[in-house]
N, C-alpha and C positions, 0 to 999 in steps of 0.2 A: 417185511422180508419179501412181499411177493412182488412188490413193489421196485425192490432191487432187481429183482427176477426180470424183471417184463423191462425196465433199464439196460439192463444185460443183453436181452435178447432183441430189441430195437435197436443196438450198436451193432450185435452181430448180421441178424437183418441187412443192416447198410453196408456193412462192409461187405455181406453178398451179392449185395443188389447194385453195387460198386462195382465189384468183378465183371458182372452179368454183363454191365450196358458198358466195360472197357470193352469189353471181347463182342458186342453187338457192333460199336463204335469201326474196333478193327474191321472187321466183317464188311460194314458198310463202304470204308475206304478201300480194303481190296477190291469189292464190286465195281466201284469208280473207277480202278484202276484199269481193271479189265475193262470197262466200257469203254476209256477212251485209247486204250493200246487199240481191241477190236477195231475202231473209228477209225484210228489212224490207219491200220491195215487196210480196211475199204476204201479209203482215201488212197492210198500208193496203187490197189487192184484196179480202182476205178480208172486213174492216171494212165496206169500201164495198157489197160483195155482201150482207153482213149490212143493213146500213142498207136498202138500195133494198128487202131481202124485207121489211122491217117496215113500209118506208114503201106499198109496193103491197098488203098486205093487210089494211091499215088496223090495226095494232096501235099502240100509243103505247109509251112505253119508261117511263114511270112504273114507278119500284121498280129497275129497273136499272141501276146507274151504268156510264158509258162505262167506269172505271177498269178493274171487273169483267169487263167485254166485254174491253176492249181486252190484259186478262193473261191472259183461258183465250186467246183465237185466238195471242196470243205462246206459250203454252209448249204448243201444237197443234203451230203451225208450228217451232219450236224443235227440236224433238227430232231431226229428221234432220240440223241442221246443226251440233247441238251433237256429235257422234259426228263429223262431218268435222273441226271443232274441234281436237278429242282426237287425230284423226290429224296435222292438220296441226301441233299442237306436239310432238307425238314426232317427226314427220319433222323441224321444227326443230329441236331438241336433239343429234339426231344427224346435224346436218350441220354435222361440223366437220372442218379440217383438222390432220392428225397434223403435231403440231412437230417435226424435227427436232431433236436433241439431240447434237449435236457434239461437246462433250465428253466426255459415256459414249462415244461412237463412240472417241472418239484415246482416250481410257484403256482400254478394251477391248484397243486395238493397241498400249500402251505398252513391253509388251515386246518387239515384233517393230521399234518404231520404234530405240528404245534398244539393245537388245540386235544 
């Protein structure tokens, strides 16, 4: 019986610890999310700061293309989020719940159930 018990309760176990690392999981992806909305936002700030200096000094942008501008100020601002990135899918990866396995459990005690 106690044996049932402890059965019992390493399902329920999992099926908490199942909840626990969905709702870690989501967590993790909003974070992602927020980081590269933020990125993006510095990137359009950066842009715009960029523009107004060229426009108040009187420079023209001849020879420049926006495509140019707009990949150095991306992988300026990129670098620190790409490193949160990296962290945020290794914490995904390893948030998983241990399955229980019930049957290596009863064959492990098959002798003591039988016998």
């Amino acid at each position: 019986m106690g044996q049932l018990v402890s059965d019992v309760s390493e399902i329920l176990d999992y099926k908490e610890n199942k909840k626990s690392a969905k709702s870690e999981r989501q967590e993790i992806l909003a974070q992602m999310a927020a980081d590269e909305k933020q990125k993006n936002n510095l990137v359009k700030k950066a842009l715009a700061t960029q523009r107004a200096q060229y426009g108040a000094s009187g420079r023209n942008s001849r020879g420049v293309t926006e495509g140019a501008v707009l990949a150095r100020l991306k992988s300026e601002t990129a670098t620190p989020y790409d490193e949160k990135r990296r962290n945020n899918l290794k914490k995904l990866k390893s948030t998983k719940a241990k399955k229980p396995n019930l049957l290596k459990s009863l064959l492990g005690r098959f002798d003591s159930l039988v016998g």
